[in-house]
C-alpha positions in Angstrom: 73.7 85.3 84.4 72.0 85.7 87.7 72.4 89.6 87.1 71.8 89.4 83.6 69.6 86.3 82.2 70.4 88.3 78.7 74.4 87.5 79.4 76.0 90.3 77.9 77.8 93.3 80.0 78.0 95.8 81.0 75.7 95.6 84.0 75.6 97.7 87.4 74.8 97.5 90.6 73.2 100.6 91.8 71.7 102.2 95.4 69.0 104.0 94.3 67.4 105.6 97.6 68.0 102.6 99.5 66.9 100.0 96.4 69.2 97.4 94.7 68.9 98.6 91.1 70.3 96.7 88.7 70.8 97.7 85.2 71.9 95.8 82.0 72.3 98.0 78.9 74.9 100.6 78.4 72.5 103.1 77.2 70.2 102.7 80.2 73.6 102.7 82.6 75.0 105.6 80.5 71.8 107.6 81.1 71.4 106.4 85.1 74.8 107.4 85.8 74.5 111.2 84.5 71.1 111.6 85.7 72.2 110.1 89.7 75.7 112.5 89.3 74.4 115.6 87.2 77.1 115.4 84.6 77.3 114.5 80.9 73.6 114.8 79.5 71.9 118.2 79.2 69.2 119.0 81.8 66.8 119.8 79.3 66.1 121.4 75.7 67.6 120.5 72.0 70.8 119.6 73.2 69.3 116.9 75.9 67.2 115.6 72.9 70.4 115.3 70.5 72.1 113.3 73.2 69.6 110.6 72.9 69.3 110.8 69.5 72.7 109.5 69.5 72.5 107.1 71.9 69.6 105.0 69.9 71.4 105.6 67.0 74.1 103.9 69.3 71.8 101.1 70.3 70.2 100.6 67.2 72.4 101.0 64.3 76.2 101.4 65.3 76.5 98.7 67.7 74.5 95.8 65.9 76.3 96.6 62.9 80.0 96.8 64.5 79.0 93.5 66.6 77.7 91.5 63.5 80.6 92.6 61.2 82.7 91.0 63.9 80.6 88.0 64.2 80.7 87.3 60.8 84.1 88.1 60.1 85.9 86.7 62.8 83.4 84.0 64.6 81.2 83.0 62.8 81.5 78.7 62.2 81.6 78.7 58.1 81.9 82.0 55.7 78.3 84.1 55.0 79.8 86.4 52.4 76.3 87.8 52.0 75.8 88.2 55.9 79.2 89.6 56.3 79.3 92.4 53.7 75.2 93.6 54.4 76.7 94.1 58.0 80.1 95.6 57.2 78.3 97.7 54.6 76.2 99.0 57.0 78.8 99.7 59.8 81.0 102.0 57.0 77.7 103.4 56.0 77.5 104.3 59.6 81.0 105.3 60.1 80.0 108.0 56.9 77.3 109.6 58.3 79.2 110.1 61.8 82.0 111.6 60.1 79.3 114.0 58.4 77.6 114.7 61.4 81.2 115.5 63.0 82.2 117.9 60.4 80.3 121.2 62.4 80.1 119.6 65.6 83.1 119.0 68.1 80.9 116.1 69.9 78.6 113.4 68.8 75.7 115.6 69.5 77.0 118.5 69.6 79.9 120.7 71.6 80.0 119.6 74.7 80.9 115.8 75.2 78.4 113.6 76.8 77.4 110.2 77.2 76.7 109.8 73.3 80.2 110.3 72.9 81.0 107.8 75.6 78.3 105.2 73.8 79.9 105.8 70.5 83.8 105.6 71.8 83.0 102.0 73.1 83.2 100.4 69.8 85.4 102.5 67.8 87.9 102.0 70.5 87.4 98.3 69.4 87.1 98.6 65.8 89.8 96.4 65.1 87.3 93.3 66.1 84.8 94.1 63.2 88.0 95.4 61.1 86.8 98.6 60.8 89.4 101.7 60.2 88.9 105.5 60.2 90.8 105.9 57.0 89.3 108.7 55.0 87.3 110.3 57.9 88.9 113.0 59.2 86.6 114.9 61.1 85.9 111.2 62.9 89.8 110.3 63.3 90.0 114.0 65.1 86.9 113.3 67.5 88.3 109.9 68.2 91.7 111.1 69.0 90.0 114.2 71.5 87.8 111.5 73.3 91.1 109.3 73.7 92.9 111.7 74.9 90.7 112.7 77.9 92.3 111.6 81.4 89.1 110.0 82.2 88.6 107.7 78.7 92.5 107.2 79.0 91.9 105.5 83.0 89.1 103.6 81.9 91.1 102.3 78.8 93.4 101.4 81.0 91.0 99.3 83.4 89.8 97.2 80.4 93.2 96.3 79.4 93.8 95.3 82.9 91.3 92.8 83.1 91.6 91.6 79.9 95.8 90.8 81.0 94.4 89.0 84.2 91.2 87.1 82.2 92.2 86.4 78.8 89.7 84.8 75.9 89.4 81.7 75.7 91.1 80.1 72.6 
């Protein structure tokens, strides 16, 4: 809370020329962290502009939906059909048009992967909390399985399932 009042992570902790930065949405930390090292988000152009694209697409559509189809499946105090299926209707609606988009494209925006694939791997790596599947998307399955197999996405993976052995939910 004292870094984040919001009370969500991720957040970093940043020098930025000698300043404490500190930054609290993934987007904003996804977009820091390639600008400060030069990697993973076009310098310029179309393709810079489809990266972001993505990632407010990201922001705005995928994650609420994946985050409320969990909530209301799996937390929420008494059933909200109504809730629940406006929310998991919209996350497979979501899924859809990624799969589209991923039929002529390697990467989420386009064929190169960047931080929009990162943004977008984040929660389909956790689908199983909204109860989401990739059944019937094939171009999506393929692009998830390429992203999961990267040495980097498969140490970070990793790193997650570490701290969640050593810090488990609550019951």
């Amino acid at each position: 809370m004292a870094l984040n009042p919001n009370g969500k992570v991720p957040v970093l902790v940043d020098d930025v020329n000698g300043e404490r930065l500190v930054l609290t949405e993934s987007a904003a930390i996804l977009v820091h962290l390639a600008e400060k090292t030069g990697k993973l988000l076009p310098e310029s152009g179309a393709a810079r502009a489809r990266v972001f694209e993505q990632l407010f697409f990201h922001a705005s559509g995928l994650s609420p939906a994946f985050g409320n189809t969990g909530f209301f499946r799996r937390s929420s105090p008494e059933p909200q059909p109504i809730a629940e299926g406006r929310f998991a209707g919209e996350a497979e609606r979501i899924l859809g048009l990624l799969d589209a988009a991923l039929a002529d494209r390697a990467f989420a925006a386009g064929d190169v992967f960047t931080i929009a694939d990162i943004a977008h791997f984040g929660w389909l790596w956790r689908r199983q909390f909204p109860g989401l599947t990739l059944d019937g998307r094939p171009n999506l399955a393929r692009w998830y399985d390429e992203v999961a197999a990267r040495p980097a996405v498969q140490r970070a993976v990793a790193r997650v399932e570490a701290l969640v052995e050593l810090h488990p939910p609550a019951a």
